[in-house]
N, C-alpha and C positions, 0 to 999 in steps of 0.2 A: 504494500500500500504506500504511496506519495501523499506526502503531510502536505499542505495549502503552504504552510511556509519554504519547503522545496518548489516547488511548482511558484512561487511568488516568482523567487528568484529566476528563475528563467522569463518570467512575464515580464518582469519590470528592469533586467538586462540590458545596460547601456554600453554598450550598442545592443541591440534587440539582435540574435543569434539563434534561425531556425531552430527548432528540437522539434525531436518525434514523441509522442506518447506511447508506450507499448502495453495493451491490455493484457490481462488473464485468458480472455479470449480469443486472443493472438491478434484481437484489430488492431490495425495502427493510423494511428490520426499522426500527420504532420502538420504543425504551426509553423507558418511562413509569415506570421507576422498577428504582433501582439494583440490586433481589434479582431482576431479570429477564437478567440477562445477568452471567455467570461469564467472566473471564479468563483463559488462558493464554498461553502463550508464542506457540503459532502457530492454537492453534485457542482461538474462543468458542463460549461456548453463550449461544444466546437461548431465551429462553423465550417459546412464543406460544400464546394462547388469546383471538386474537382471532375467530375461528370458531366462531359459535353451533354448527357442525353437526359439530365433530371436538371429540374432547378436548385439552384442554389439553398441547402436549409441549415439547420440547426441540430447538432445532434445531446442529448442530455446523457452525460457519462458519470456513474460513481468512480470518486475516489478513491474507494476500497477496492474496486477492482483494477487501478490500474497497479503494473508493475514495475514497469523503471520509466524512466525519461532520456534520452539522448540528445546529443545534439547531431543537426543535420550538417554532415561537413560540406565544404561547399568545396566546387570544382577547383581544382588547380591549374596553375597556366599551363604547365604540361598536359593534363588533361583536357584541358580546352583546346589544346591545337591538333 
């Protein structure tokens, strides 16, 4: 389980640095940026509209089920060319 104050800290992250959420479930939400994911106490909301073919919504995830947090490394110049 991810405490609200782990998870602060990646939300309020200056400079703000992608992370992924990884569920018990095995779903995984990526945050690409900080107005995509709302905090409370035991439940968040993500926001996802990564699906050309659904609209954009809202999804409400317990706390307690999530299991770690990563962060999303970003591409290298090497790997960019």
């Amino acid at each position: 389980m991810i405490t609200i104050s782990k998870l602060a800290e990646y939300i309020s992250a200056e400079p703000f640095r992608p992370f992924r959420i990884n569920m018990a479930s095995r779903q995984v939400y990526e945050i690409r940026h900080p107005e995509m994911i709302l905090a409370g106490r035991a439940v968040v909301k993500i926001y996802e509209s990564d699906n050309p073919n659904a609209p954009p919504h809202w999804h409400d995830v317990s706390m307690m089920l999530m299991e770690f947090i990563e962060p999303i490394s970003s591409p290298t110049a090497a790997s960019a060319s």
